[in-house]
Short mmCIF file of the C-alpha atoms (twelve columns), coordinates in Angstrom:
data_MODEL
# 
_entry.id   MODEL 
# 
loop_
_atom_site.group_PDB 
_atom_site.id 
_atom_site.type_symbol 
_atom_site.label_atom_id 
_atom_site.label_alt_id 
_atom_site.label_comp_id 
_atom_site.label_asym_id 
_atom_site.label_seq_id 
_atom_site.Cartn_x 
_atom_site.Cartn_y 
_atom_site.Cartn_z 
_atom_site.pdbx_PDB_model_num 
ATOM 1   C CA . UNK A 1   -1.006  -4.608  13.470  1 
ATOM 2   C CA . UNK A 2   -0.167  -8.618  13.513  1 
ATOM 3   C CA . UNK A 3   3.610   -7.863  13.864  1 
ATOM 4   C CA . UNK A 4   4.280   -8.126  16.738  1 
ATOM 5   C CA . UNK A 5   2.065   -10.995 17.263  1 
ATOM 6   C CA . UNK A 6   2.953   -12.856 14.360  1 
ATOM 7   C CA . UNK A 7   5.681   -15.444 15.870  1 
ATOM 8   C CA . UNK A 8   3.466   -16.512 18.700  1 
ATOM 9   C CA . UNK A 9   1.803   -19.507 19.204  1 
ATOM 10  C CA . UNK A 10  -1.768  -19.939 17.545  1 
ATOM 11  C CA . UNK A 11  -3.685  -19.224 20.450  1 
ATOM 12  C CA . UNK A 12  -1.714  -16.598 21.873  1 
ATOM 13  C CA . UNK A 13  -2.347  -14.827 18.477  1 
ATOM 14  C CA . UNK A 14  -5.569  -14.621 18.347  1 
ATOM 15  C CA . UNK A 15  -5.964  -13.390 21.759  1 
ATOM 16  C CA . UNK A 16  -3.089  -10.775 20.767  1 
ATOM 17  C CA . UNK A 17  -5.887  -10.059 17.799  1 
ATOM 18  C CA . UNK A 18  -8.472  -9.822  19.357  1 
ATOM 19  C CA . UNK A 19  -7.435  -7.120  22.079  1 
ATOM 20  C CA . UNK A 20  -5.870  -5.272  19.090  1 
ATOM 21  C CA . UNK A 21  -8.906  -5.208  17.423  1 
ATOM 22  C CA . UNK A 22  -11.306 -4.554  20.314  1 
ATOM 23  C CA . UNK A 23  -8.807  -1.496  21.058  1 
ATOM 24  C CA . UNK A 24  -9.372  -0.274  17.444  1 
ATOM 25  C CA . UNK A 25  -13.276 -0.105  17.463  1 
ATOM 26  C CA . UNK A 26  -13.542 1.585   20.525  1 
ATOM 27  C CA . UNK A 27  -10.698 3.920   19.367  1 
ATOM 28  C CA . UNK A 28  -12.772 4.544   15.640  1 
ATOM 29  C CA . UNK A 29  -15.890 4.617   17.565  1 
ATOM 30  C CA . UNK A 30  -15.275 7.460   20.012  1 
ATOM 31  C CA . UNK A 31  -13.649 9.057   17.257  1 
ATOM 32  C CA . UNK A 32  -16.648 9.328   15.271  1 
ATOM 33  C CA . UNK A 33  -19.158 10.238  18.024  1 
ATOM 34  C CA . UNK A 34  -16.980 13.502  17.711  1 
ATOM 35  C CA . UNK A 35  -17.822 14.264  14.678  1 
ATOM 36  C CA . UNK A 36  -21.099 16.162  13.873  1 
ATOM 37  C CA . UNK A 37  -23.839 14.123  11.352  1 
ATOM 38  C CA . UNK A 38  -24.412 15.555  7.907   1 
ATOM 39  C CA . UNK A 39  -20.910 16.255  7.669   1 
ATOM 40  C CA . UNK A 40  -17.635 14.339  5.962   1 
ATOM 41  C CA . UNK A 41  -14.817 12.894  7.675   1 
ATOM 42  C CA . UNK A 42  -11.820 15.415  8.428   1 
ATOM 43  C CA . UNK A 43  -9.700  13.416  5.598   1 
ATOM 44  C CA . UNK A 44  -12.346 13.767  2.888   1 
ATOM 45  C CA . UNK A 45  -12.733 17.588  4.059   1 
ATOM 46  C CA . UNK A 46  -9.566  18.069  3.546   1 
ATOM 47  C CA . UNK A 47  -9.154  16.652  0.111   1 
ATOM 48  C CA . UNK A 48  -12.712 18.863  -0.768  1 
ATOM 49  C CA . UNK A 49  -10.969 22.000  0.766   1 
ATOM 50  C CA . UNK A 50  -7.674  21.536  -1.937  1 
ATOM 51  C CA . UNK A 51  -10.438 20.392  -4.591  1 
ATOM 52  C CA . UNK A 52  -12.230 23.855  -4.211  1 
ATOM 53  C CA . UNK A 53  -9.107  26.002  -4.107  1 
ATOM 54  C CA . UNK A 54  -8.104  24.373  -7.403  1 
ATOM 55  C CA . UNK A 55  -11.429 25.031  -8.782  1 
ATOM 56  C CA . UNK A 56  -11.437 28.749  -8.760  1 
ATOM 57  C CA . UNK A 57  -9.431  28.113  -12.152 1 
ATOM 58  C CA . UNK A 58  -11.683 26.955  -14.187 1 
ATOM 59  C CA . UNK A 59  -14.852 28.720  -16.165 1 
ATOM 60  C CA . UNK A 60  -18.236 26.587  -16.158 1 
ATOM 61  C CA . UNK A 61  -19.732 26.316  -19.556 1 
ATOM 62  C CA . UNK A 62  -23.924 25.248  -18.927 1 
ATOM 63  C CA . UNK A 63  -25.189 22.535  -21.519 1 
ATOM 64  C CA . UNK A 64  -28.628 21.320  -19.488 1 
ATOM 65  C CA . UNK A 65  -29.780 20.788  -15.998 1 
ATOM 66  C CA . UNK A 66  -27.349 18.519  -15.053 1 
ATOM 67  C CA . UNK A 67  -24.315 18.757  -17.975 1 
ATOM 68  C CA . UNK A 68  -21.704 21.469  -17.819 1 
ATOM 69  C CA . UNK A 69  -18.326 22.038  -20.240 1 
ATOM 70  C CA . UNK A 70  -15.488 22.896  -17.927 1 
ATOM 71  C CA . UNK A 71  -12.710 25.524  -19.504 1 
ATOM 72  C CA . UNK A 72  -9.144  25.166  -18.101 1 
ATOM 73  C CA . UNK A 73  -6.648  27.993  -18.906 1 
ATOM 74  C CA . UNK A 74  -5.969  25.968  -22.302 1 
ATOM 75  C CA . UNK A 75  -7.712  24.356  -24.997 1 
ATOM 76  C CA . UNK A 76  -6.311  20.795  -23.597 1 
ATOM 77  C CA . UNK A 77  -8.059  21.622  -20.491 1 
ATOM 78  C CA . UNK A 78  -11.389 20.772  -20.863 1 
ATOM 79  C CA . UNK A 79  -13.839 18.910  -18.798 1 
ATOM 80  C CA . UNK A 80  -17.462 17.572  -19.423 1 
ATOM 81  C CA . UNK A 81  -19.034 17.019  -16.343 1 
ATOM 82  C CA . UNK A 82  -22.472 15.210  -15.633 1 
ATOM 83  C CA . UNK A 83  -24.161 15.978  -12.005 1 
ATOM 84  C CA . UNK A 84  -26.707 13.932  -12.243 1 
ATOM 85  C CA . UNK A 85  -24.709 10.631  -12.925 1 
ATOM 86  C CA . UNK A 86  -21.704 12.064  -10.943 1 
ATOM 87  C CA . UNK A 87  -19.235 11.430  -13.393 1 
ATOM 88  C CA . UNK A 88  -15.930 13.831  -14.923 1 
ATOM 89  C CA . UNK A 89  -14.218 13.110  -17.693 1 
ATOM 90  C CA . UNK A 90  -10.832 13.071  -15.698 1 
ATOM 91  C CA . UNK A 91  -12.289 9.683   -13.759 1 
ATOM 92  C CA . UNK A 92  -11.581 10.723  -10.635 1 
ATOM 93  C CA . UNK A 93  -14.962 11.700  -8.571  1 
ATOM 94  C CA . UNK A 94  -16.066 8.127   -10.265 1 
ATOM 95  C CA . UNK A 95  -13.200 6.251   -8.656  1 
ATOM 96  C CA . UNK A 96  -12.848 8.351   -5.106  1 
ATOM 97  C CA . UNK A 97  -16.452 9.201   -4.823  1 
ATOM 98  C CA . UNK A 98  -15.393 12.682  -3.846  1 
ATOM 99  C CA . UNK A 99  -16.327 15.835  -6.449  1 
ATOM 100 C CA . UNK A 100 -12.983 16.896  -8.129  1 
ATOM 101 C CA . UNK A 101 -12.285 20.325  -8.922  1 
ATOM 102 C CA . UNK A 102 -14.155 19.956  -11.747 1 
ATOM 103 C CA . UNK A 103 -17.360 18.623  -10.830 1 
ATOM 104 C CA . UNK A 104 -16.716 21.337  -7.802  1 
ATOM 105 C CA . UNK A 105 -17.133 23.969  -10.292 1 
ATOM 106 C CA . UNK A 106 -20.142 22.758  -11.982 1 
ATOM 107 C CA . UNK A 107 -21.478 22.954  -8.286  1 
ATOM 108 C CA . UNK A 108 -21.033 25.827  -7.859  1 
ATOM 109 C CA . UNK A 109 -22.687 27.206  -11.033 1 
ATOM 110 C CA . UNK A 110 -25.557 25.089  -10.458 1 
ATOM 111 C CA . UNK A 111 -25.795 26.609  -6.574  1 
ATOM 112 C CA . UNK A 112 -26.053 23.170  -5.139  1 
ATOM 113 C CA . UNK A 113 -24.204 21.627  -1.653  1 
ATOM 114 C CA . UNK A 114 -20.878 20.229  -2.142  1 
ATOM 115 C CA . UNK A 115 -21.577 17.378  0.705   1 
ATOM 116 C CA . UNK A 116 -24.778 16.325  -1.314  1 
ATOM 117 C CA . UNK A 117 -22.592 14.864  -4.247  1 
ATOM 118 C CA . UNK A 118 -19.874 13.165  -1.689  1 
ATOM 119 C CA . UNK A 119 -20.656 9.386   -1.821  1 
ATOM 120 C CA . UNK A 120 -22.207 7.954   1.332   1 
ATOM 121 C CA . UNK A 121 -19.732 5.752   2.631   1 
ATOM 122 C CA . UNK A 122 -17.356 8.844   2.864   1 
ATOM 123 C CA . UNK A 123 -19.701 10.786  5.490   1 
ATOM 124 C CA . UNK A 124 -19.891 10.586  9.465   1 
ATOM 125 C CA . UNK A 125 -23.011 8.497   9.564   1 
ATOM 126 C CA . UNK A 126 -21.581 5.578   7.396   1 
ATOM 127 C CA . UNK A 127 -18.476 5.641   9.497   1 
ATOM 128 C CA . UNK A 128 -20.469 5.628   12.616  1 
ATOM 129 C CA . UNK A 129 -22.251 2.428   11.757  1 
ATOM 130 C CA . UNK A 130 -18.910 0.661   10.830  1 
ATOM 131 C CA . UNK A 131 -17.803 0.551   14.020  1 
ATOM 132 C CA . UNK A 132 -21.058 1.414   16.650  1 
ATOM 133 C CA . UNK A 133 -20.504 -2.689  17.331  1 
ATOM 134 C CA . UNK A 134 -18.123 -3.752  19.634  1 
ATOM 135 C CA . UNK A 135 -16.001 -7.272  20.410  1 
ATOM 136 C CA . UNK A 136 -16.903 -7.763  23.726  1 
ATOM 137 C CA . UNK A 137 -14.695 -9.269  26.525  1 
ATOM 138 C CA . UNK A 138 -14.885 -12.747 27.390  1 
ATOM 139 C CA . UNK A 139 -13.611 -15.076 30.409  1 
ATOM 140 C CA . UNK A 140 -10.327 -16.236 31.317  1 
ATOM 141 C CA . UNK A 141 -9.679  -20.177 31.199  1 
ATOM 142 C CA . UNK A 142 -10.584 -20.227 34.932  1 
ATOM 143 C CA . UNK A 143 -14.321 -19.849 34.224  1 
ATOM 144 C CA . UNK A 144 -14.243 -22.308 31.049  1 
ATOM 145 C CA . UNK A 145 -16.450 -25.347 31.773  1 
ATOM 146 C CA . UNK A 146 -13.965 -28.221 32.235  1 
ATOM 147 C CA . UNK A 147 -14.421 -31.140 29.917  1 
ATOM 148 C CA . UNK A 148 -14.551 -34.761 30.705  1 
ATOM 149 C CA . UNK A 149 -12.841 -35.812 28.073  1 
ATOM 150 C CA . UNK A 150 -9.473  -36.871 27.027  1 
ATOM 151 C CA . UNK A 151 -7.306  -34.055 27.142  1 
ATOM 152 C CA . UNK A 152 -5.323  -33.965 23.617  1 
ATOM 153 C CA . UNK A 153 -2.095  -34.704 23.281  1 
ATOM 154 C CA . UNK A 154 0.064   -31.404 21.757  1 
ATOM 155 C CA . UNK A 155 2.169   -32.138 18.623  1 
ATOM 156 C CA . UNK A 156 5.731   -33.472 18.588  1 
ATOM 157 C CA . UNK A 157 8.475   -30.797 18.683  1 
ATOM 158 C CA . UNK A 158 10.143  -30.037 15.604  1 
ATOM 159 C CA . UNK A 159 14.338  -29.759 16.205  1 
ATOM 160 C CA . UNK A 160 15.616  -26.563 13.674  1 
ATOM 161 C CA . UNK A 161 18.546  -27.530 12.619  1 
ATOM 162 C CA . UNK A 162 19.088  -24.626 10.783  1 
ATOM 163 C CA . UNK A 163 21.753  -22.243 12.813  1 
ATOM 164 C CA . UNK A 164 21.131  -18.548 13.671  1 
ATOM 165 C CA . UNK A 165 17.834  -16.990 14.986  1 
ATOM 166 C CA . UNK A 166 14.416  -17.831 13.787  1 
ATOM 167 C CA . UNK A 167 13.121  -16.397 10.734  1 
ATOM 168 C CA . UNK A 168 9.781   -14.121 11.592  1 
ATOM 169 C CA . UNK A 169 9.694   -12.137 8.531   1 
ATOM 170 C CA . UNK A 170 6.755   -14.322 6.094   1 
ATOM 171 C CA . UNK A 171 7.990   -15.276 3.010   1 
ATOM 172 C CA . UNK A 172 5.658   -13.612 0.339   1 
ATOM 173 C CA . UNK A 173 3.898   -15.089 -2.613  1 
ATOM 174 C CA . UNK A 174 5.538   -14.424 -6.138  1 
ATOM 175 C CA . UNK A 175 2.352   -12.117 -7.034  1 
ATOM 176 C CA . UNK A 176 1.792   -10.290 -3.612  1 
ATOM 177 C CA . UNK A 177 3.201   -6.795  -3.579  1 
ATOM 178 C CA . UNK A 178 6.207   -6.071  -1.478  1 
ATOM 179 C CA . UNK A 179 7.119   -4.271  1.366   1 
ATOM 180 C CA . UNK A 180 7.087   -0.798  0.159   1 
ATOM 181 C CA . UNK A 181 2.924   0.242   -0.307  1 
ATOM 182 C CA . UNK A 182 3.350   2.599   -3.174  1 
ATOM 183 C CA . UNK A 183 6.022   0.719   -5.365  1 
ATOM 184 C CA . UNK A 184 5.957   -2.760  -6.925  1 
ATOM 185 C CA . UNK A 185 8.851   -4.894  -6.677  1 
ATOM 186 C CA . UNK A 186 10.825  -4.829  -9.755  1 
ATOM 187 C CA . UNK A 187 10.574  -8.321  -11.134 1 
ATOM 188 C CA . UNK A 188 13.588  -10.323 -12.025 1 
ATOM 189 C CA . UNK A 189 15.106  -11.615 -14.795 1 
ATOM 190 C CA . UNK A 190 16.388  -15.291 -15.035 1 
ATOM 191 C CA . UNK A 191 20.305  -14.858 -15.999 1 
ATOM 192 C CA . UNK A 192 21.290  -17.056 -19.248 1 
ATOM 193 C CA . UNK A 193 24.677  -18.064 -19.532 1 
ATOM 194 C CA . UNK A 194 26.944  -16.487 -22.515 1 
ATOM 195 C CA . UNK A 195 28.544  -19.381 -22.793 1 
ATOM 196 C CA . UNK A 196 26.254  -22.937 -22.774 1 
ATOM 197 C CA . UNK A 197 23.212  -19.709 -23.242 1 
ATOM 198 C CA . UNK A 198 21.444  -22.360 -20.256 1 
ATOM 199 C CA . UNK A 199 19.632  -20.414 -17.275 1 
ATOM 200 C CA . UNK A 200 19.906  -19.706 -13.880 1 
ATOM 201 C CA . UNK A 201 23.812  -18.671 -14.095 1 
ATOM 202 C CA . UNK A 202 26.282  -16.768 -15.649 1 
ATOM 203 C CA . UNK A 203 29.738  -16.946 -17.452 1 
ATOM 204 C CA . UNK A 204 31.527  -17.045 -14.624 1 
ATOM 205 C CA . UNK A 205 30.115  -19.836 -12.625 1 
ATOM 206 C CA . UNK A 206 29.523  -21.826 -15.885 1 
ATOM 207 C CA . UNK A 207 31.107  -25.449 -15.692 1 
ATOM 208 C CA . UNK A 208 32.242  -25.321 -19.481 1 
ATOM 209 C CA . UNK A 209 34.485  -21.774 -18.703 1 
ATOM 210 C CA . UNK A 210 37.947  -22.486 -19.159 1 
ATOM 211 C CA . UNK A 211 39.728  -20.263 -17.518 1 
ATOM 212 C CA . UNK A 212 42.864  -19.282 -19.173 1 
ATOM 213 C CA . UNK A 213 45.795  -18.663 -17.357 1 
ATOM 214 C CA . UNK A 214 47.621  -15.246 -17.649 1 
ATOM 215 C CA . UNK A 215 50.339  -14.375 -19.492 1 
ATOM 216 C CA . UNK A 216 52.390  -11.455 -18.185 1 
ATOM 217 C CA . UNK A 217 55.115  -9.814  -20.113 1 
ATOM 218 C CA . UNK A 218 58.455  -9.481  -18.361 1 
ATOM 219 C CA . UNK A 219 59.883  -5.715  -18.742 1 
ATOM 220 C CA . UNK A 220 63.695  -5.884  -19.665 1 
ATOM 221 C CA . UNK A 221 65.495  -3.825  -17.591 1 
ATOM 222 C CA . UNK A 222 67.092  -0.568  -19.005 1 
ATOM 223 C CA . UNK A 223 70.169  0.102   -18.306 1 
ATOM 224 C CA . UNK A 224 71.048  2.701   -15.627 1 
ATOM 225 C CA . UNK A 225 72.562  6.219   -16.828 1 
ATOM 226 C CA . UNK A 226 75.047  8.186   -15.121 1 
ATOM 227 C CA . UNK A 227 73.377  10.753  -12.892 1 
ATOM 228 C CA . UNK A 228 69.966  8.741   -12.489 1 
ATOM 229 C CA . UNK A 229 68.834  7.045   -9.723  1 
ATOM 230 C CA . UNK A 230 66.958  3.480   -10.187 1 
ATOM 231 C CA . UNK A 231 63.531  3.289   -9.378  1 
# 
């Protein structure tokens, strides 16, 4: 969102924010008044809609009122779920907050609503009040008050020196994840030298490596035969 906004001056970014953002709540909030209340948002009905196909596979074992043993196809595929708690053994309706296809087939067998065991702040009406406020506009600096006082000075320019085009890319913290959102940079290794074993270099820009010069063996030439043609 801040890219292209990044490399401007202070103020001229946050206006750039601001309009960005103002654009986004209006966007998220007539997005939601489409949606009908009581229900889940499209991407969590979508997940619930693979969730339930996947279910069909498995066998619900009853314990109690709320505690059911779910049988895979194997022995290794087993499952204790509790309702009442909303919990699975397999951790994932704890961390998502959306039934797996687990917990979807203890629903079933206990004949209760699939969307009464999604967690709140996956539904319509939590999304609704996320964004039902809005940034509203403000004035232009022709209708700011003018002040009396000394206007301040702005700060000295800075020459660059350095030759080429600016750098806008920000230079990222050694623990901040990199570019790419599902892999972690690889981190590296400091190089030690085989030769002083010092870091930060290698053999062959090490000041103690004596490079030896090459000795190349001359070929004596054979002599030529009769009916051959040198090469």
């Amino acid at each position: 969102m801040i890219l292209d906004a990044r490399d401007k001056p202070i103020l001229t970014l946050l206006e750039k924010l601001r309009y960005l953002f103002m654009a986004r709540m209006l966007a998220n909030r007539e997005k939601g008044q489409k949606w009908s209340l009581g229900d889940v948002c499209p991407n969590i009905k979508d997940i619930l809609h693979k969730n339930q196909i996947a279910a069909g596979e498995y066998i619900p074992r009853k314990s109690n009122q709320w505690n059911y043993e779910i049988i895979g196809a194997t022995i290794r595929d087993n499952w204790a779920i509790d309702l009442e708690n909303r919990t699975c053994s397999c951790r994932k309706w704890s961390i998502m907050g959306i039934p797996c296809k687990h917990a979807i087939a203890a629903i079933w067998a206990k004949k209760d609503d699939i969307l009464d065991y999604v967690d709140d702040c996956d539904k319509v009406e939590t999304y609704r009040r996320i964004y039902e406020h809005a940034i509203l506009p403000i004035n232009g600096p022709q209708m700011w008050t003018e002040s009396t006082k000394i206007p301040p000075w702005p700060p000295r320019m800075v020459r660059n020196n350095k030759r080429g085009r600016k750098q806008k890319v920000r230079r990222k913290e050694v623990d901040e994840v990199g570019a790419s959102r599902t892999r972690m940079k690889r981190k590296q290794q400091s190089l030690d030298c085989s030769i002083c074993n010092k870091p930060g270099h290698n053999k062959r820009t090490c000041k103690y490596n004596i490079v030896q010069p090459e000795i190349t063996s001359i070929r004596e030439k054979l002599p030529i035969r009769r009916g051959q043609v040198e090469i």
